[in-house]
LOLUMPA-245084 format. One record per residue: residue in three letters; x, y, z of N, C-alpha, C in turn. Coordinates in nm, 3 decimals. Example, Ala and Ser with C-alpha at 12.3 -4.5 7.8 and 13.67 -1.06 7.14 Angstrom:
// residues 2
<'ALA' <1.319 -0.569 0.780> <1.230 -0.450 0.780> <1.320 -0.330 0.780>> <'SER' <1.285 -0.225 0.708> <1.367 -0.106 0.714> <1.290 0.003 0.787>> 
***
This chain:
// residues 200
<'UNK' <6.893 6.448 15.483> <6.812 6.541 15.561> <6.734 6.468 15.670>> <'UNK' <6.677 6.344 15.624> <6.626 6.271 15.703> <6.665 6.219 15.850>> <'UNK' <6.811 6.218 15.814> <6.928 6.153 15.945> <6.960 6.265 16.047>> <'UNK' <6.939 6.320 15.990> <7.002 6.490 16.083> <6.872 6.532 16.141>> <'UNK' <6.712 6.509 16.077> <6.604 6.560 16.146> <6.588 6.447 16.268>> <'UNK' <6.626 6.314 16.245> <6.587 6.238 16.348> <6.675 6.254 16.460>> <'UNK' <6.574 6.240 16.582> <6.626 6.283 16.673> <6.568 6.171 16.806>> <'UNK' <6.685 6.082 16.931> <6.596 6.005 17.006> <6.653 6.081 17.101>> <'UNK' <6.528 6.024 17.179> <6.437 6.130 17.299> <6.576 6.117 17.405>> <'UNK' <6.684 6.044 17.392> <6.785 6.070 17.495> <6.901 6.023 17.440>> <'UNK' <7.028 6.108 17.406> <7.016 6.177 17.477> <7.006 6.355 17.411>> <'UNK' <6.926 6.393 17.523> <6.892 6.558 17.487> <6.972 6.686 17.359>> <'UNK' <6.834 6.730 17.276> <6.911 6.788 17.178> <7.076 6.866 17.238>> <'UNK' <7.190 6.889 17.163> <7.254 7.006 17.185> <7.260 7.137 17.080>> <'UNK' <7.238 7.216 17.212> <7.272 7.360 17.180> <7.305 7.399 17.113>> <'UNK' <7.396 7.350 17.054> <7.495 7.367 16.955> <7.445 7.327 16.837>> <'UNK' <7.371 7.207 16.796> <7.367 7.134 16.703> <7.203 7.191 16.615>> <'UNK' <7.158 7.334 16.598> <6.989 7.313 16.574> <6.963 7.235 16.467>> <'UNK' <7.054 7.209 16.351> <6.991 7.141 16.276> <6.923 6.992 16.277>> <'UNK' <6.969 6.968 16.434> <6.890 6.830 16.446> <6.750 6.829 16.468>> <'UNK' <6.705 6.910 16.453> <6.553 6.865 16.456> <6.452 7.002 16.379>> <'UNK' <6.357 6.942 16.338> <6.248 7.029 16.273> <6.151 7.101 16.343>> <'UNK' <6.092 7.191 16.334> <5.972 7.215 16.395> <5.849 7.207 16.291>> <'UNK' <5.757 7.152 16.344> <5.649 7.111 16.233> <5.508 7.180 16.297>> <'UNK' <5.467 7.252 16.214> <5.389 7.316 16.309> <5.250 7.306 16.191>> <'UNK' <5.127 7.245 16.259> <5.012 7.212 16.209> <4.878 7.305 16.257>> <'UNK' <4.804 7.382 16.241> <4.749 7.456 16.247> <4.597 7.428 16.226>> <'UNK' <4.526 7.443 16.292> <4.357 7.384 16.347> <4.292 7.537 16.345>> <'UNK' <4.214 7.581 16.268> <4.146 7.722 16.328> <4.023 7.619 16.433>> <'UNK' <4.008 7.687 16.555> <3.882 7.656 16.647> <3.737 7.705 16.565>> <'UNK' <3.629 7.676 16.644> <3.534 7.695 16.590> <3.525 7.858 16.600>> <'UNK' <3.434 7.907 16.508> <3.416 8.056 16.533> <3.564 8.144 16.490>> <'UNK' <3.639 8.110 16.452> <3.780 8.180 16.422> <3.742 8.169 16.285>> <'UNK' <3.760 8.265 16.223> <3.775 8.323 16.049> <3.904 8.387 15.984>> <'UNK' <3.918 8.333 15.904> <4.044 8.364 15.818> <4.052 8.541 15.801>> <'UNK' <4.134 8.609 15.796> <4.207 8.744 15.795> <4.283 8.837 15.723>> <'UNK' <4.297 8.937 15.735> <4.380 8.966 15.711> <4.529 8.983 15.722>> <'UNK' <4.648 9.048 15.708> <4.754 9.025 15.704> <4.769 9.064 15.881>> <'UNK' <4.877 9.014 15.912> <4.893 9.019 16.091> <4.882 9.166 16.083>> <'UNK' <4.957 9.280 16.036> <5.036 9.406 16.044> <4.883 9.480 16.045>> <'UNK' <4.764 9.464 15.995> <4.642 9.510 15.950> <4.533 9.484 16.023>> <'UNK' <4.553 9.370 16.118> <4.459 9.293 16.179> <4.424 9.330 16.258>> <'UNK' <4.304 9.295 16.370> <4.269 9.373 16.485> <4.306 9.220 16.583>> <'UNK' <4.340 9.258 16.738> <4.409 9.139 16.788> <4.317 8.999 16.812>> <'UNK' <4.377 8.936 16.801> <4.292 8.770 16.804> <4.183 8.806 16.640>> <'UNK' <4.229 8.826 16.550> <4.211 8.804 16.453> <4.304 8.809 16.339>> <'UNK' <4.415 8.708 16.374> <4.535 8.703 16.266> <4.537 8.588 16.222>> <'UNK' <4.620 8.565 16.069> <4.633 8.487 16.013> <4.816 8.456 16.065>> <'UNK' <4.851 8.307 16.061> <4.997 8.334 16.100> <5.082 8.363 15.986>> <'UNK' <5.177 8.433 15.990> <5.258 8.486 15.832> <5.372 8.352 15.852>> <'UNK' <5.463 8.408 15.726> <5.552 8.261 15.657> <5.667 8.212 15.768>> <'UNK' <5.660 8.311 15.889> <5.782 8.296 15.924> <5.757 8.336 16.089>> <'UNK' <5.797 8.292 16.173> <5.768 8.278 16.279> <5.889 8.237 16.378>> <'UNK' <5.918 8.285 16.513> <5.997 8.300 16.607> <5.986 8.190 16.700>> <'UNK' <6.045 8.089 16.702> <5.984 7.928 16.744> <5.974 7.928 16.891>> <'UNK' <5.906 7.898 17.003> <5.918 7.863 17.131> <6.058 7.772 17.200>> <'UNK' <6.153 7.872 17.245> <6.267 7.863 17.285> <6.283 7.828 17.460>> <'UNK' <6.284 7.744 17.527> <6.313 7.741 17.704> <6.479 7.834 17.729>> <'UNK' <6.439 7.945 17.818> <6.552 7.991 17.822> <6.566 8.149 17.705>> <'UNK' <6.467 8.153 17.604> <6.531 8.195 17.536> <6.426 8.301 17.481>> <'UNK' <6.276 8.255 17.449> <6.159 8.320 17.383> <6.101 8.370 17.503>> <'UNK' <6.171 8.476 17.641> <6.084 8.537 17.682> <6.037 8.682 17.653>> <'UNK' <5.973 8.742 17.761> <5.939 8.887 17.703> <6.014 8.988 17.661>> <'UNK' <6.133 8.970 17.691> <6.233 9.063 17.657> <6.314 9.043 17.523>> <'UNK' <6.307 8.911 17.481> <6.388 8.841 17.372> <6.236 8.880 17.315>> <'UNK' <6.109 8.840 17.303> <6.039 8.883 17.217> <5.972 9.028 17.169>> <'UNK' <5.999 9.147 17.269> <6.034 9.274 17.252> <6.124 9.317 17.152>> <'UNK' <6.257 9.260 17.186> <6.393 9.271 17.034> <6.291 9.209 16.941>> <'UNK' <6.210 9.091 16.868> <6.251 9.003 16.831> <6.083 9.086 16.719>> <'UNK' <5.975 9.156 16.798> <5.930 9.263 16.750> <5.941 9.396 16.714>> <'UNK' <6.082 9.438 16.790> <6.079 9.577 16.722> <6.172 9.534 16.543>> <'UNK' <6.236 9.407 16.548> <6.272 9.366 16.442> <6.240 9.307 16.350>> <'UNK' <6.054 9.275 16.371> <5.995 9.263 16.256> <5.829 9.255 16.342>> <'UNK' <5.730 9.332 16.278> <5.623 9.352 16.279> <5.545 9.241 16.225>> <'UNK' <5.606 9.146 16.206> <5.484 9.049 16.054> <5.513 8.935 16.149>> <'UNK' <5.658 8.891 16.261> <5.691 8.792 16.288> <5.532 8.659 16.381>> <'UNK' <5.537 8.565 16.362> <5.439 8.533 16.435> <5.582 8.487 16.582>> <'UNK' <5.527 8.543 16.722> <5.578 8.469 16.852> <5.542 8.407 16.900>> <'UNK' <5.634 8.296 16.965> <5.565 8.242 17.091> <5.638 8.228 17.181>> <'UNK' <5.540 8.215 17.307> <5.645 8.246 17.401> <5.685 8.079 17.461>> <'UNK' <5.792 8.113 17.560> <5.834 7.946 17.612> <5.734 7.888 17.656>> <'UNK' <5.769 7.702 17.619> <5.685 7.644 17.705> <5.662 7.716 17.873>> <'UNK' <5.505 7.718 17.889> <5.458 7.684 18.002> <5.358 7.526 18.062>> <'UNK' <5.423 7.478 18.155> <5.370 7.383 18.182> <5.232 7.391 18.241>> <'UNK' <5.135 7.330 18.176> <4.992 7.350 18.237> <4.995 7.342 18.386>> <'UNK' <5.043 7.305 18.476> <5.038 7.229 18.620> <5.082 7.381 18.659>> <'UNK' <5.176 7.422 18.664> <5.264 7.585 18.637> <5.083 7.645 18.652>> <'UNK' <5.030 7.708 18.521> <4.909 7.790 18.522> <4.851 7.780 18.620>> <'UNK' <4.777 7.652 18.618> <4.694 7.573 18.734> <4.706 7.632 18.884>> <'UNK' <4.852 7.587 18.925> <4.868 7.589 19.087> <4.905 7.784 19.096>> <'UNK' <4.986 7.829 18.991> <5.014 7.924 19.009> <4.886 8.059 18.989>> <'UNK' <4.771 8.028 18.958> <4.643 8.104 18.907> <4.619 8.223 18.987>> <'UNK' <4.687 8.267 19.091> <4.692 8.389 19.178> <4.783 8.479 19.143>> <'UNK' <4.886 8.401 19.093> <5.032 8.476 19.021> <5.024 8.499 18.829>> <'UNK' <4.943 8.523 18.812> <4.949 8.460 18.637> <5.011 8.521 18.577>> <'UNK' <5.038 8.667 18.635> <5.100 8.761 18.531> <5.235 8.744 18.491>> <'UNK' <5.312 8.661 18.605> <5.464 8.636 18.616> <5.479 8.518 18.483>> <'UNK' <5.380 8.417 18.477> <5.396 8.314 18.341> <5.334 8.379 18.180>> <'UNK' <5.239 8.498 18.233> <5.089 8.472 18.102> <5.170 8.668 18.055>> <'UNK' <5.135 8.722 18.115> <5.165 8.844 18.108> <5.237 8.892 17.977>> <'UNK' <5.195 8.997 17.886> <5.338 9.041 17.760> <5.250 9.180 17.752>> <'UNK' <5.350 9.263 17.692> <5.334 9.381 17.648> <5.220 9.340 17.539>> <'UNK' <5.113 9.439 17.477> <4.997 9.442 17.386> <5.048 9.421 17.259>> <'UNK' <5.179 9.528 17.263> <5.263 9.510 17.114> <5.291 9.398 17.036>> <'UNK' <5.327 9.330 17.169> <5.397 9.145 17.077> <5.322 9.073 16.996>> <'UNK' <5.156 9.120 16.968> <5.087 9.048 16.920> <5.110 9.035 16.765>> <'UNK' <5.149 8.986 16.729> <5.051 8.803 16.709> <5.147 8.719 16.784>> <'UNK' <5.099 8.657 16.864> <5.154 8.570 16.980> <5.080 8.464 17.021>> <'UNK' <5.151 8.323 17.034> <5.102 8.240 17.076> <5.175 8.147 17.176>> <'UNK' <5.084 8.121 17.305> <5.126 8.066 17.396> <5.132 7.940 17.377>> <'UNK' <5.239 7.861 17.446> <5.290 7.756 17.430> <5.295 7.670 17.535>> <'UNK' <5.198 7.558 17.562> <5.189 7.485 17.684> <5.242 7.368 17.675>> <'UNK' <5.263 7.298 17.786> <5.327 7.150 17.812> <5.226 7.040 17.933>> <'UNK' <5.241 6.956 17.868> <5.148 6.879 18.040> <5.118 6.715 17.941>> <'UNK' <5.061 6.658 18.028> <5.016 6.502 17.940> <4.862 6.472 18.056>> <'UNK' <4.851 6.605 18.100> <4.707 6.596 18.171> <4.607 6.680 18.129>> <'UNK' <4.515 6.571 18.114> <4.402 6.637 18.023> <4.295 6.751 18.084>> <'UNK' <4.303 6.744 18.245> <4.209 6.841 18.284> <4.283 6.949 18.315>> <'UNK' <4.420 6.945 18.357> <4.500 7.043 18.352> <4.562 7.119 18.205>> <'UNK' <4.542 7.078 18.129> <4.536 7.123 18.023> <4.433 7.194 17.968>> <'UNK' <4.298 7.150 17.950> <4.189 7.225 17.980> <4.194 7.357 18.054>> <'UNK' <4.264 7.324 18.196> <4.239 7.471 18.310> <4.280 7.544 18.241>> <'UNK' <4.427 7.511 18.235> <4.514 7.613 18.190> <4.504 7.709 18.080>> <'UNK' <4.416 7.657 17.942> <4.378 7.685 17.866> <4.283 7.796 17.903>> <'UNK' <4.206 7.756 17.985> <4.098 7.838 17.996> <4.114 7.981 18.085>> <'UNK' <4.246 7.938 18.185> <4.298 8.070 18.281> <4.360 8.147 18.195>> <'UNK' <4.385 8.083 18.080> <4.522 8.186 17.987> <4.461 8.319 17.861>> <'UNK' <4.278 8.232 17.833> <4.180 8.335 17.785> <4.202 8.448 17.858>> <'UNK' <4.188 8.466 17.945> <4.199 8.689 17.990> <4.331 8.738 17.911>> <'UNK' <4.434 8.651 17.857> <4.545 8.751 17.847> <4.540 8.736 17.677>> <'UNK' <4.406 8.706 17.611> <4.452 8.732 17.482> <4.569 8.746 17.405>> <'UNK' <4.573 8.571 17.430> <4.692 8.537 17.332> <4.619 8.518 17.189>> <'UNK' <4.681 8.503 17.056> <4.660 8.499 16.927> <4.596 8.316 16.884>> <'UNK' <4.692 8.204 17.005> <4.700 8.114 16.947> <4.708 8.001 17.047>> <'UNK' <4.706 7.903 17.057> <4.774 7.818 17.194> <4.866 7.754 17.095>> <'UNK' <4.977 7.710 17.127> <5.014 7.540 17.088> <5.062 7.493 17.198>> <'UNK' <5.066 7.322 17.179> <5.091 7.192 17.242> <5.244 7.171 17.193>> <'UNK' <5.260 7.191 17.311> <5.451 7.122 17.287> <5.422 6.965 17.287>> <'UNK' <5.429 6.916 17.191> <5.489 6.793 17.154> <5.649 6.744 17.071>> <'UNK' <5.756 6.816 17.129> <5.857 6.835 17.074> <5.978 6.859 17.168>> <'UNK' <5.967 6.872 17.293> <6.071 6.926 17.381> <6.138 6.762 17.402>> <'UNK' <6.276 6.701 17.385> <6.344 6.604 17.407> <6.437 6.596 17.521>> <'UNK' <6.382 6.691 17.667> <6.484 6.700 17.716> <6.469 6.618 17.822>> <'UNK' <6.543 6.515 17.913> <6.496 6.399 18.028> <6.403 6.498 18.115>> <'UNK' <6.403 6.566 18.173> <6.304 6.607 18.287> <6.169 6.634 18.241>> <'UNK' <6.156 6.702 18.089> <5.992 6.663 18.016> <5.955 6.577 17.952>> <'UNK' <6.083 6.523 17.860> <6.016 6.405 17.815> <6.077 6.276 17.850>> <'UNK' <6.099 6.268 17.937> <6.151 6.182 18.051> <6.072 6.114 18.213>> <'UNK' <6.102 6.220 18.277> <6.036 6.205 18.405> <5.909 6.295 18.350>> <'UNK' <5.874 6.411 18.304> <5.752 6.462 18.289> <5.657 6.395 18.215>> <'UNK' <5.691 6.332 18.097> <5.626 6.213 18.004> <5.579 6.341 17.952>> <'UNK' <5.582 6.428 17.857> <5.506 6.486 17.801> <5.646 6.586 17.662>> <'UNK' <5.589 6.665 17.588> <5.657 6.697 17.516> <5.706 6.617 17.429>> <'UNK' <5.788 6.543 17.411> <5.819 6.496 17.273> <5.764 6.355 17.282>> <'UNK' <5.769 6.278 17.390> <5.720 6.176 17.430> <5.567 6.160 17.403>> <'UNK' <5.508 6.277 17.388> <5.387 6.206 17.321> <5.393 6.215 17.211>> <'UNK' <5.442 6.182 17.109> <5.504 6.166 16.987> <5.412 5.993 16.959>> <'UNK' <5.468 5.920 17.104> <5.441 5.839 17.067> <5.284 5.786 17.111>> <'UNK' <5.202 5.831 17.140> <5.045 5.865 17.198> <5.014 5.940 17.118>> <'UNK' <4.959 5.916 16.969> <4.865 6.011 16.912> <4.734 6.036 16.932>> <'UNK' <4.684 5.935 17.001> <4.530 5.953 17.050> <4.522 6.002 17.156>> <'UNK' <4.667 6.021 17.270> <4.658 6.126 17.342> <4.628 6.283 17.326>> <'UNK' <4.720 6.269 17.198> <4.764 6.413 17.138> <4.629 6.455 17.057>> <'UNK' <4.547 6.366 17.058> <4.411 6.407 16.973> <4.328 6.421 17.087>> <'UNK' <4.316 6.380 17.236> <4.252 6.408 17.335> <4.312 6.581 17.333>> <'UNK' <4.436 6.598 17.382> <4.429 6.693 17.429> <4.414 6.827 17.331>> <'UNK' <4.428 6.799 17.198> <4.399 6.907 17.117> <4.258 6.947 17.141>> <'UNK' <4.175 6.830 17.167> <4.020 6.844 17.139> <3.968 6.955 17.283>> <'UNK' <4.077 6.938 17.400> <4.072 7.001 17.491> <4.133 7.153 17.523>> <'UNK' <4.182 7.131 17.488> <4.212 7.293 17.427> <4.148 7.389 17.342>> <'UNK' <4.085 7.326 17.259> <4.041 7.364 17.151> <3.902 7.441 17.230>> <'UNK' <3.834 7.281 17.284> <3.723 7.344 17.362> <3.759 7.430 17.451>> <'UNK' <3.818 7.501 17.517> <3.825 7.580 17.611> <3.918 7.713 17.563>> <'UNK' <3.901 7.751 17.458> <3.969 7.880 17.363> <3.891 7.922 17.267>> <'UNK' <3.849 8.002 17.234> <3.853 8.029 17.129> <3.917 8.121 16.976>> <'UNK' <4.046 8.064 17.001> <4.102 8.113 16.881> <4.202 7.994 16.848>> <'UNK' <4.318 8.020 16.743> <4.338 7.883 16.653> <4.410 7.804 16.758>> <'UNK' <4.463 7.646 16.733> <4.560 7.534 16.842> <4.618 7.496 16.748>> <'UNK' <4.721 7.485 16.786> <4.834 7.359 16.712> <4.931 7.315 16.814>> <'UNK' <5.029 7.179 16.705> <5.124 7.148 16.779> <5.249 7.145 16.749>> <'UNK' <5.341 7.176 16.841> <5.508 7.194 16.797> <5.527 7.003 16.807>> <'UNK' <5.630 6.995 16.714> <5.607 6.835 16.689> <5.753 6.826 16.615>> <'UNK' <5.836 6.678 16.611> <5.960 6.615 16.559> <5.930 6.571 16.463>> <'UNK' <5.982 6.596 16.348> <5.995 6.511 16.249> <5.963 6.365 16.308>> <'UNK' <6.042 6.312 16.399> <6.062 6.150 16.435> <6.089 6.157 16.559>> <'UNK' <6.037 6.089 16.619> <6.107 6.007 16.754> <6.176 5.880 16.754>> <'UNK' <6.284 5.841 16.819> <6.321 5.733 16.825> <6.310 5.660 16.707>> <'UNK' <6.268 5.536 16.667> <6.219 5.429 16.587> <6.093 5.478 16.483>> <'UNK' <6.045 5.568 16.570> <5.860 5.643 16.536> <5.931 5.764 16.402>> <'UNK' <5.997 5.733 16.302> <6.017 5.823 16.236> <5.959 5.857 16.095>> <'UNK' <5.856 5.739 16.049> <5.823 5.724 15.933> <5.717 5.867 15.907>> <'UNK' <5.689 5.852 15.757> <5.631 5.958 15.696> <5.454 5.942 15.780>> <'UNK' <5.408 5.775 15.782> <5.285 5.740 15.784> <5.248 5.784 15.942>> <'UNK' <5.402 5.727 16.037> <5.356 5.814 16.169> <5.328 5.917 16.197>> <'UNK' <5.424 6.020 16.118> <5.447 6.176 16.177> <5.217 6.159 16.104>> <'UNK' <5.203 6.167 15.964> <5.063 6.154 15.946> <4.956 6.077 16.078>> <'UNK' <4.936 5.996 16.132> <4.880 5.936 16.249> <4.904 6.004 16.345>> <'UNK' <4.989 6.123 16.374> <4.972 6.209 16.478> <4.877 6.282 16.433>> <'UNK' <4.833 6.315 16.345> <4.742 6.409 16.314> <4.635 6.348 16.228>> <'UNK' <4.620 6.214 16.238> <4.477 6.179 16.141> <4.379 6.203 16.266>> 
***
């Protein structure tokens, strides 16, 4: 199981292949966020996430795939595709075209990308009006143009004190829960004690 979750950063997962990699998803309530009731019962930005959840797909988890993906289950937690913080930022006149979803989709959590800490921050903070459920930090995308030339996404895999800057930045500028989408392993970086040191 171990050989099939590891995965190096090039060359790029295939399509074909999902069982190569895990999604590990770690969960931080922010300050002021309180535990809940069941999603289906809840009032919005006050959910707990249920067992099973619709993973952040490029290409694949947008509003229309997450429309099907709710009228086919009410309990599902979503998220939508990476958006790159720099994206929010420059685009902040246009937001509705990146941030925008029907009210229904909720419990939903937006899914950002970047390895910049004040742009990460912004973005965070432009994306509060559209009451999302959740943020997470893509730390998991293996594909050359993000975690390659973008340096961010799976590549900070290997920067955990990055990845603890920018949680702390997000965190501050939301208030409801953060986490991060994350690899079993990167490259060489595959041990039990690392994947733990991303998150001590």
């Amino acid at each position: 199981m171990r050989s099939a979750a590891r995965q190096s950063l090039l060359p790029p997962l295939s399509p074909g292949n999902p069982s190569a990699f895990l999604h590990c998803r770690f969960l931080t309530l922010a300050p002021g966020v309180r535990p809940c009731r069941a999603a289906s019962s809840a009032p919005v930005g006050d959910y707990l996430p249920p067992l099973f959840s619709v993973a952040p797909m490029m290409d694949w988890t947008d509003n229309h795939y997450r429309t099907l993906a709710r009228l086919i289950s009410r309990h599902a937690w979503l998220y939508t595709e990476m958006v790159v913080a720099e994206t929010i930022v420059h685009q902040k006149d246009n937001l509705d075209r990146f941030l925008a979803f029907p009210a229904k989709q909720h419990p939903i959590a937006l899914q950002i990308g970047g390895s910049n800490l004040d742009n990460l921050a912004k973005a965070t903070e432009l994306a509060n009006a559209y009451s999302y459920d959740e943020i997470n930090l893509n730390c998991g995308c293996p594909s050359g143009k993000v975690a390659g030339h973008g340096c961010f996404g799976a590549r900070l895999m290997f920067d955990p004190e990055f990845v603890g800057d920018a949680m702390s930045a997000i965190a501050a500028n939301c208030n409801v829960p953060v986490s991060v989408k994350c690899r079993v392993g990167v490259d060489d970086r595959d041990s039990y004690e690392e994947l733990c040191e991303l998150y001590s």
